[in-house]
C-alpha positions as CSV (number, residue, x, y, z in Angstrom):
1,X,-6.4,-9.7,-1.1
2,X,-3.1,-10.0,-2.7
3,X,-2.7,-10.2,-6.5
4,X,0.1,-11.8,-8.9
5,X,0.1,-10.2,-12.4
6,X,2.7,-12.7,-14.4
7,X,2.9,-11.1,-18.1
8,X,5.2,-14.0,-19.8
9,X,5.2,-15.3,-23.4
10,X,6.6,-19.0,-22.7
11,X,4.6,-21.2,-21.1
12,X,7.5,-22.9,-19.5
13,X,8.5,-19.8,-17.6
14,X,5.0,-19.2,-16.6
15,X,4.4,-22.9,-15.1
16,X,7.2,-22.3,-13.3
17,X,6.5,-18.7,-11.8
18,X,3.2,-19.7,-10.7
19,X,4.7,-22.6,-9.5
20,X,7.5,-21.0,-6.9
21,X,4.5,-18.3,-5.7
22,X,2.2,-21.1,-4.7
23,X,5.0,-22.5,-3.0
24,X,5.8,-19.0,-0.9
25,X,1.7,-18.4,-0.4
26,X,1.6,-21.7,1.4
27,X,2.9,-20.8,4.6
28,X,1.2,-16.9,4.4
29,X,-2.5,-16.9,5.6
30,X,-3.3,-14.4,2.8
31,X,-6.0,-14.8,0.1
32,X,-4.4,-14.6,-2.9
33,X,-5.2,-15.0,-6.4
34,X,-2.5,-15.4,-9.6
35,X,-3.5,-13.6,-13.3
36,X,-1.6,-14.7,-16.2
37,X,-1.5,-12.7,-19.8
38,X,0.9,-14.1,-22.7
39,X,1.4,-10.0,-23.6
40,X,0.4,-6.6,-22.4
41,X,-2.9,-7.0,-24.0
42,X,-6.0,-4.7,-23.3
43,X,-7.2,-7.3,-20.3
44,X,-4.0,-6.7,-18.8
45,X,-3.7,-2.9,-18.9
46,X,-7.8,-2.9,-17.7
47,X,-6.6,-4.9,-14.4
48,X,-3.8,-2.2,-13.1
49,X,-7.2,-0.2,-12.4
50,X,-9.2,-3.0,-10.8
51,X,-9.1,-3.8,-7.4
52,X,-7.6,-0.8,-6.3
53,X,-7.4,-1.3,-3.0
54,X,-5.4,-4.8,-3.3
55,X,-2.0,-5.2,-3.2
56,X,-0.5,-6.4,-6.2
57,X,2.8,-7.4,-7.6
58,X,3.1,-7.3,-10.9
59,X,6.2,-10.0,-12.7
60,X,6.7,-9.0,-15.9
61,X,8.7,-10.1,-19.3
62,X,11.0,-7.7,-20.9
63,X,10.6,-9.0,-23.7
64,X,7.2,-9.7,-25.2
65,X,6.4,-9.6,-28.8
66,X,4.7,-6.6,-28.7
67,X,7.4,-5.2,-27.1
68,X,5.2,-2.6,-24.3
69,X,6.8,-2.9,-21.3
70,X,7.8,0.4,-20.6
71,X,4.8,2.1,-21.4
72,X,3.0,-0.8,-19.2
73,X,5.1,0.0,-16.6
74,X,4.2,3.7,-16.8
75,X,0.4,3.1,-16.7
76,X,1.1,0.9,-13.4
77,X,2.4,4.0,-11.5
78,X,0.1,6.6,-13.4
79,X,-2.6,4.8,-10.7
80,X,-0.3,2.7,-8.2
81,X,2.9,4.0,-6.7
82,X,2.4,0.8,-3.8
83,X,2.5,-2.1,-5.7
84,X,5.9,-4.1,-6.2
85,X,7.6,-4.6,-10.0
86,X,9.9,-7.3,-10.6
87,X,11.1,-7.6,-14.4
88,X,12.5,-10.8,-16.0
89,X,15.1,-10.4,-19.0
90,X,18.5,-10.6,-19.7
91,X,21.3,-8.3,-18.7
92,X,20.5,-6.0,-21.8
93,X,17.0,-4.8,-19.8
94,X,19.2,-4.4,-16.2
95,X,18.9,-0.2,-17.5
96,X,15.4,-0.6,-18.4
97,X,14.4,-2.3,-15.0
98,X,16.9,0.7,-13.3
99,X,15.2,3.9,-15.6
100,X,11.8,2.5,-14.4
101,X,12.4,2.0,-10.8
102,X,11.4,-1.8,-10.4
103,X,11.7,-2.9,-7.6
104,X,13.7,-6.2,-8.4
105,X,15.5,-7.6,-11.5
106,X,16.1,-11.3,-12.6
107,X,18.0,-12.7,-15.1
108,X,16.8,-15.6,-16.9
109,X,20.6,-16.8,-17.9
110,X,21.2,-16.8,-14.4
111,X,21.7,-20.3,-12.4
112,X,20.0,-19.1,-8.8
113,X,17.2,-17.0,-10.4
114,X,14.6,-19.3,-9.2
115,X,15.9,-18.8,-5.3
116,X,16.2,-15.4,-5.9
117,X,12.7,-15.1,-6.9
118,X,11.4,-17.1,-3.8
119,X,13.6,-14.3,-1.4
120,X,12.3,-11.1,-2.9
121,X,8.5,-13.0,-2.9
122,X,9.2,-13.7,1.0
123,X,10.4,-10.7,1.6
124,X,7.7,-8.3,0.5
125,X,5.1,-10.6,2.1
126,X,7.0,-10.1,5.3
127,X,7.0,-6.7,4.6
128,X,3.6,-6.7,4.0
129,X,2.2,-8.5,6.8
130,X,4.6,-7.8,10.0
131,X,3.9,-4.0,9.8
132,X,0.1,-2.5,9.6
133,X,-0.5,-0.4,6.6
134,X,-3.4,1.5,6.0
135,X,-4.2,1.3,2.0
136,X,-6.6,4.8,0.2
137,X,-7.4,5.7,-3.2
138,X,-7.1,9.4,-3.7
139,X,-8.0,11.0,-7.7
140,X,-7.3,7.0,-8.6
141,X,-3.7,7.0,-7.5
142,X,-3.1,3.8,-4.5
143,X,-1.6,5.0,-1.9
144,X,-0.1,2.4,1.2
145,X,1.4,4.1,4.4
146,X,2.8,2.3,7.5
147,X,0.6,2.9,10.3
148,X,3.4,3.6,12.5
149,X,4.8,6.4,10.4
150,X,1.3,8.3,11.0
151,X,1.7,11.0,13.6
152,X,-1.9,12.1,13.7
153,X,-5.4,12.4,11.4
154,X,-7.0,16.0,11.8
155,X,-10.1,16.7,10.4
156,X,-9.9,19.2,7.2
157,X,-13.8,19.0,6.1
158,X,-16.9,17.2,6.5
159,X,-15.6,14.1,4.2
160,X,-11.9,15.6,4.3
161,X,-9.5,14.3,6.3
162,X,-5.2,15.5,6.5
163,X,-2.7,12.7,7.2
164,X,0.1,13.5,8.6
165,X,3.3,11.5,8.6
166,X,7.0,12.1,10.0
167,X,7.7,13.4,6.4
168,X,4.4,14.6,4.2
169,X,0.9,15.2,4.6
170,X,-2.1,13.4,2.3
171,X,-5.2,15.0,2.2
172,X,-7.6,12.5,1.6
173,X,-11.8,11.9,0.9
174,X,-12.9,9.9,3.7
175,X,-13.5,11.3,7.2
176,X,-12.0,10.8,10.6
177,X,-14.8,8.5,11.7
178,X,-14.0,6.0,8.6
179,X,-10.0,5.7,9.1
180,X,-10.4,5.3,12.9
181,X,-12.0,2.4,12.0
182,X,-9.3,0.8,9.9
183,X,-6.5,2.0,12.9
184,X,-5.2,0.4,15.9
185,X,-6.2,1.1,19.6
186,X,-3.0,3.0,19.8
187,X,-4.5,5.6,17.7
188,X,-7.0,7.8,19.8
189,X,-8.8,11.0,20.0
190,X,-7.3,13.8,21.0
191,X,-10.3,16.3,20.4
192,X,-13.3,15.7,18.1
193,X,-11.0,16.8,15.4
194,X,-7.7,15.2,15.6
195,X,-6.4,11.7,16.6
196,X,-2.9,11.0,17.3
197,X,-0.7,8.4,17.7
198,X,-0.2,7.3,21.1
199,X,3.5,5.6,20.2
200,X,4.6,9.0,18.2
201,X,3.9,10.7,21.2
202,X,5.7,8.7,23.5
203,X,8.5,8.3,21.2
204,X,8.9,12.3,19.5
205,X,7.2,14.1,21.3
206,X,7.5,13.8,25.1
207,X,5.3,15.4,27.0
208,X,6.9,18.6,29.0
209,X,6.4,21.3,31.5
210,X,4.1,23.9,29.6
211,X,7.7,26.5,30.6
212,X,9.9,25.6,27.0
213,X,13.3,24.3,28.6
214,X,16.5,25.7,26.6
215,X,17.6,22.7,25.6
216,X,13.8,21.7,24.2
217,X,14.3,20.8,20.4
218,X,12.3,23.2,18.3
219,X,10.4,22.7,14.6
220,X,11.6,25.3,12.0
221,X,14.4,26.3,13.4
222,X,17.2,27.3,10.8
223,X,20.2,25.4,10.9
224,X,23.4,26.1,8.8
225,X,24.7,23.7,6.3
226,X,28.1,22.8,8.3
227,X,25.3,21.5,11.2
228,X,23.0,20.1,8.0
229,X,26.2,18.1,6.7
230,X,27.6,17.0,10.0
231,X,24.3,15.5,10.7
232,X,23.6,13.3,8.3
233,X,26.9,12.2,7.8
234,X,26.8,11.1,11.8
235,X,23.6,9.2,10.2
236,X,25.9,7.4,7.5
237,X,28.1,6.3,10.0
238,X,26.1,4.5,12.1
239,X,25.1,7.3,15.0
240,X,21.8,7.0,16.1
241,X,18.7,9.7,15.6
242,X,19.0,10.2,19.4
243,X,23.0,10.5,19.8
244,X,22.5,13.0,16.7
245,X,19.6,14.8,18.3
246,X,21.5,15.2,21.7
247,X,24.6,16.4,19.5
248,X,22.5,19.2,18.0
249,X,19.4,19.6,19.4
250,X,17.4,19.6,16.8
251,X,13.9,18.2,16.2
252,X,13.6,14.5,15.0
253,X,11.5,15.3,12.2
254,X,14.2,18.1,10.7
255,X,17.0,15.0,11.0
256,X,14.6,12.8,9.5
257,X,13.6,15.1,6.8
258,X,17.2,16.1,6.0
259,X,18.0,12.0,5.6
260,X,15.0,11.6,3.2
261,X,15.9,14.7,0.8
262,X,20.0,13.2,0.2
263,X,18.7,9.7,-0.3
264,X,16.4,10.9,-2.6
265,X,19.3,12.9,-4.2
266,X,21.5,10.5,-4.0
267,X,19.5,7.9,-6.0
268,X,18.8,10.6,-8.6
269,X,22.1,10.9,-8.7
270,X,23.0,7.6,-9.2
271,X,20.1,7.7,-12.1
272,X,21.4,10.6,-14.1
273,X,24.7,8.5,-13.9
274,X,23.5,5.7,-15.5
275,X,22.2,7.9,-18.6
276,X,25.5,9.2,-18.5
277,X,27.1,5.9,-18.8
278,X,24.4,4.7,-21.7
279,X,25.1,8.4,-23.4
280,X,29.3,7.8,-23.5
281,X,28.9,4.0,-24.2
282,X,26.7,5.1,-27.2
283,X,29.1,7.7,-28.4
284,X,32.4,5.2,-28.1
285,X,30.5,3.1,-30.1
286,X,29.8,5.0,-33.0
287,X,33.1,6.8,-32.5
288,X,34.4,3.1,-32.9
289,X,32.3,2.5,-36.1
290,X,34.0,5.9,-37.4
291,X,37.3,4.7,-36.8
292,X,36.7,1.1,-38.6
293,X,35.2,2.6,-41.8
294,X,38.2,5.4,-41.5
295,X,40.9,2.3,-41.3
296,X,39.2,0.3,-44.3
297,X,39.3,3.6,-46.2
298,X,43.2,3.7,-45.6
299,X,43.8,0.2,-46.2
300,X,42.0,0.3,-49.8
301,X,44.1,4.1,-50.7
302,X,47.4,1.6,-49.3
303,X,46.4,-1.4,-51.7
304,X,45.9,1.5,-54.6
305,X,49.3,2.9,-53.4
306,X,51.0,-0.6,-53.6
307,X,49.4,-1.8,-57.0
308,X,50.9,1.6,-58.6
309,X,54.2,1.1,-57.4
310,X,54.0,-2.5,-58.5
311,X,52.9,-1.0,-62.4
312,X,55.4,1.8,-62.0
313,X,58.3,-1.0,-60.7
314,X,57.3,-3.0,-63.8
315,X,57.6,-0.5,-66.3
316,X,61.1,1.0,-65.5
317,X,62.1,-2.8,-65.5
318,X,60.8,-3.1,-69.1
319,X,62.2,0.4,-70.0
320,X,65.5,-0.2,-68.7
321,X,65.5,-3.9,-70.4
322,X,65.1,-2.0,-73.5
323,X,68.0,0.1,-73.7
324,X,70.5,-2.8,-72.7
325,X,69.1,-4.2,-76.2
């Protein structure tokens, strides 16, 4: 089941909200069910760990009067890193929303806010419901994966199973028996302890002669970082993993890899910029308050400096009007 968590203090904005999801859920066959709370109160910090297994996206105010949403926010992905996070505020938040990694922002001030909400809503549900996911709870954290990323499932332990993806592996506490259950046909049984992914096969890993060919890509072999560079900026510029592959003849899994790590360094990157930016704003501006209280200072010693001139001005006028007497 899918779930809509709306934490909004006007009522307006909430009609409205609920309104535009019923309208989206009306052409998705999806159970669905819509919570409202007028702040982050206890009830709605107890429901991030109910119902772990739904999906939920959570639309939340900015700006509440008890002013939690950060540390709301950070009790969300404490327990889910799946679930979606679109924030509502004005542009002051747009850092917030950014620091937090929601995963849309809207601005109330803005005239198309309502469409945009409608896309992003559409979107995730397309998301959500065109590719196969396969949803586990592991030491109470959600976890959703795309069934097509899975390479294989090899048995660890009695109730242990490993997961292992194109990038990461999950150990997790249910056995094979209970995920081939929630997997395709595709996904079969290679030997009582592993089953693999028929499409990965076909796809990465073509079956060969048992004789290794030279040209055969290998796993962990060391590349250089001229060959690490020119790869992925081939990627960037709009080669394909197979043009890039055949270039270097390297394993899909290192290219893949490679990609991962600089997006992920790019958008910390791009984060630790926009502290930067916050950082030098905040110094300009109290290097601007300096300056102002610095320029009133100088124009009260100038007023001084005038007003003694004037008395000084007067009184050699009165002493020299003396003397002609």
């Amino acid at each position: 089941m899918l779930e809509f968590i709306v934490v909004n203090d006007n009522i307006l904005f909430q009609k409205r909200i609920q309104e535009y999801i019923k309208n989206v859920m009306k052409k998705q066959n999806t159970i669905y069910r819509i919570t409202i709370y007028d702040d982050y109160t206890n009830e709605a910090y107890q429901i991030i760990s109910k119902n772990k297994k739904n999906m939920k996206i959570y639309l939340l105010d900015m700006e509440t009067p008890s002013n939690k949403l950060q540390d709301y926010v950070r009790k969300i992905r404490k327990y889910d890193f799946s679930s979606h996070i679109i924030g509502f505020g004005d542009e002051r938040f747009l850092f917030v929303a950014l620091q937090n990694k929601f995963t849309d922002y809207m601005n109330y001030f803005e005239s198309q806010w309502e469409k945009k909400l409608k896309d992003i809503l559409k979107f995730l549900l397309d998301r959500e419901t065109k590719r196969e996911i396969l949803r586990f709870v592991e030491n109470e954290i959600q976890y959703t994966l795309h069934i097509n990323d899975i390479c294989f499932l090899q048995r660890y332990k009695r109730k242990k199973t490993v997961i292992q993806t194109s990038t990461c592996s999950y150990l997790v506490s249910y056995s094979l028996e209970e995920l081939k259950q929630q997997l395709p046909s595709y996904f079969v049984y290679e030997n009582h302890t592993r089953i693999s992914n028929l499409h990965q096969i076909t796809i990465n890993m073509p079956i060969m002669n048992n004789r290794r060919k030279k040209h055969q890509p290998q796993r962990g072999k060391r590349y250089s970082d001229e060959v690490h560079q020119k790869a992925v900026y081939m990627y960037y510029n709009g080669a394909t993993e197979e043009q890039i592959i055949n270039e270097f003849g390297m394993h899909i899994n290192t290219l893949r890899i490679w990609i991962a790590k600089d997006k992920t360094e790019k958008y910390q990157k791009s984060e630790q910029d926009q502290i930067q930016l916050q950082k030098e704003i905040s110094m300009l501006h109290t290097k601007n308050v300096r300056l102002k209280a610095e320029n009133e200072n100088l124009i009260n010693e100038k007023m001084k400096s005038d007003a003694a001139c004037e008395r000084f001005r007067k009184a050699v006028h009165i002493l020299s009007s003396g003397d002609e007497q």
